[in-house]
Every structure is written in C-alpha cells, then in structure tokens.
N, C-alpha and C positions, 0 to 999 in steps of 0.2 A: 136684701141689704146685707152687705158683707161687714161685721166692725173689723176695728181692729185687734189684733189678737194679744187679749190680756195674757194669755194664760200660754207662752211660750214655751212653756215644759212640758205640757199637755199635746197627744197629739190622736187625734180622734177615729176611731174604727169601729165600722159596722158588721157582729156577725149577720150574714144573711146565708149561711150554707144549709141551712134545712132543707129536707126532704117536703116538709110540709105534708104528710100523708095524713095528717087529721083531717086536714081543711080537703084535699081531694085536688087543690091546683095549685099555683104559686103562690104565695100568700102572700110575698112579694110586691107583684101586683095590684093587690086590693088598694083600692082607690079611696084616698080621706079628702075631701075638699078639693077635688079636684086630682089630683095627684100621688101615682103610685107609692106606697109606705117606705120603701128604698128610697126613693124620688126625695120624699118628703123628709127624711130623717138626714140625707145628704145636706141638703138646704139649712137642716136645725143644726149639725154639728158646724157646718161652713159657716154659718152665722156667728155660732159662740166661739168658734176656736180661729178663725179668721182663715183655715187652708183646709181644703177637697180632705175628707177622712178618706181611710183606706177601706173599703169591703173585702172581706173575709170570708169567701167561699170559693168552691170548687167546681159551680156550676152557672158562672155569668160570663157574660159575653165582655171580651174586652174593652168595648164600646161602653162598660158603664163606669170606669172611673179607674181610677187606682185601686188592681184587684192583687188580695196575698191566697194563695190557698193553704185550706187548713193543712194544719202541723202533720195530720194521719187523718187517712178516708175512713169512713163510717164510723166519727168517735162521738159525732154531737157537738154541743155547743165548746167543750175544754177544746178540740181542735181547733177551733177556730180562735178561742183567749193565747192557746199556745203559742199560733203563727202571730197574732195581733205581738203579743211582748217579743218574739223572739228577733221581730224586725221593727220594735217603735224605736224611732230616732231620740226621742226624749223621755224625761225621766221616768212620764207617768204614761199612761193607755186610756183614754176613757174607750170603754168597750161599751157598746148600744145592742141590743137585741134588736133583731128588724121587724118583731112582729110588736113595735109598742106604739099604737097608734095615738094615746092620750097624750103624751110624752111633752114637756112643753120646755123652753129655754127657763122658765120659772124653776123647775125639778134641777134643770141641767148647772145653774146658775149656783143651787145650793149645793149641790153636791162640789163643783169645783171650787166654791169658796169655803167648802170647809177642808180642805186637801192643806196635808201638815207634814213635817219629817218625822222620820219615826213609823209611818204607817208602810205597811205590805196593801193593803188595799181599803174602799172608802166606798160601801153602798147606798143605794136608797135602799126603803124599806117605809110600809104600809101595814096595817093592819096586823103587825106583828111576822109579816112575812118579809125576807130579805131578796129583791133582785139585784142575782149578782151579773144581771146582764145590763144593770145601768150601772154602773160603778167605775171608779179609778183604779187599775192597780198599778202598782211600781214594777218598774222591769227589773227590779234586782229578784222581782218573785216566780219569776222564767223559768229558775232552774225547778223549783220546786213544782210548778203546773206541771212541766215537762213530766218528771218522775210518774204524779200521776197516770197521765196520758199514756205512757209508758206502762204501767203497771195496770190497766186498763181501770183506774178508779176515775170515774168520769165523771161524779158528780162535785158542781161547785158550791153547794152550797156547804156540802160537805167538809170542799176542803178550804173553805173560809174559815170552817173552824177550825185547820189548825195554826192561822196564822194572824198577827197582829192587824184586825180588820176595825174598823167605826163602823156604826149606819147614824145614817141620815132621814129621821124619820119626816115623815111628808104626813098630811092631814090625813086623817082613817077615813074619809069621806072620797078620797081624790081618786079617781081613775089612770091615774098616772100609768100604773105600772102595770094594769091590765094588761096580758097578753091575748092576740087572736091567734086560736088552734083550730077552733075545728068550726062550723059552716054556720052552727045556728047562731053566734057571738056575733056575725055579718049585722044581722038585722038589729042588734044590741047596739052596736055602731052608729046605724041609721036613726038610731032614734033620739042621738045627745044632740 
C-alpha cells in the first residue's frame, strides 16, 4: 500500500553498497517474512515517502530500482551518504542502512515528524547509541560529508559531531536499529 506523500521534501535512499564480508554472502539477500532486506526496506520507504527510494551502491544490478553509486569506491558507508545528498532532489535525504531488519514505519514515522529548520541532520538512537544510517540529513550538509570523504575521515558518527544534529530516542528495549553483520545474528532473527 502506497500513501500519499506527506513528506515532499523528503526523498528516500538506501545505502546497500557493503561488501558484507562479516556475514560471508549478500546480506542483502537475507530473507525477513518472506522477502529479501533490499526488497523489504524498498517497500518501507515507498510506503512512507509515497516514491521508489534510490539505492546507493556500486554493486547491483540495474533491474533493482533507481541505482546512484557511491560518491568514492572502497570508502564504506560516508560513500554512499555523499552520493545519496549530492544528487537528493529535495531538501532533506532520509538515508536507511540495508542491513536494518527491525526497522518499522513506527521508528520512520518519528524520526520524519520530528524534522525541523535549523537542523544539518535528525537520528534515531537506542540505548544510548546513535544510528546515523537511520536518519535525515539536509543537503545543504553535502559539502561538508564530501570534505570528509575526501580527507579519508570516514566515520559518521564522528562527523555528526561536528555538526548541528537531534536524535530521536526510540524505546531501550526495541530492536529497531539492530544491524545484521555477521552469520550467527541470522538465527537471532529467526527467533523474534
């Protein structure tokens, strides 16, 4: 079920460029209710944002949707935030990690209803940890990933700190923002 799209300024993208070498295959792949995590997160943003998100990697098949490749090969996940802002149409980016299999319109819902002026970016956050691969950010903060990316400082949580960020704290209980890395986390899966 597709709505319609509240949230026009928003326009949604999945990094999925990992190598996945913890997990040993695609992790892409991995199957939740049926349907692979790409599959399924496609479906979650198309639902909330009302239009196909763009995926952001360098290794799918054009058959899977609106593909951007990351900004620079082998940078991790800032590659793929770099190319997501340097070509969103609108004001903001939500950017998805593709290995978040808990992930629910409920998480996606808060985060886009707390999105304000004034902000460089807007994450969830759990247990005192911040995912900055669930989050909004503004494309005016493009220039500044880039720099990173450039300067080979790759990490985001990093450089969340140095710019005008919220989070959005979510229940300490929730699995939301679990990510799946490596094989034995499969069966952890299997059991919710």
């Amino acid at each position: 079920m597709t709505m319609i799209n509240s949230y026009p300024n928003v326009t949604g993208f999945i990094i999925a460029g990992g190598k996945s070498r913890r997990m040993g295959f695609d992790k892409r792949q991995i199957r939740i209710e049926g349907a692979p995590l790409l599959d399924r997160l496609q479906r979650l943003l198309q639902d909330v944002l009302g239009d196909e998100p763009f995926l952001v990697a360098d290794n799918l098949s054009p058959k899977a949707g609106r593909i951007l490749h990351d900004a620079m090969t082998d940078s991790g996940p800032l590659a793929g935030l770099v190319a997501a802002l340097e070509n969103c149409p609108t004001e903001w980016a939500l950017a998805l990690a593709v290995d978040l299999p808990n992930l629910t319109l409920n998480e996606l819902s808060l985060l886009l209803n707390a999105c304000r002026e004034g902000l460089d970016a807007l994450t969830l956050a759990s247990n005192g940890q911040v995912e900055p691969l669930a989050a909004l950010y503004n494309v005016n903060s493009a220039i500044f990933w880039r720099g990173r990316l450039e300067r080979r400082e790759l990490g985001l949580r990093d450089g969340l700190m140095h710019l005008k960020c919220d989070l959005i704290q979510i229940s300490n209980n929730s699995r939301a923002l679990e990510n799946i890395n490596e094989p034995w986390q499969l069966s952890h899966l299997q059991s919710k």
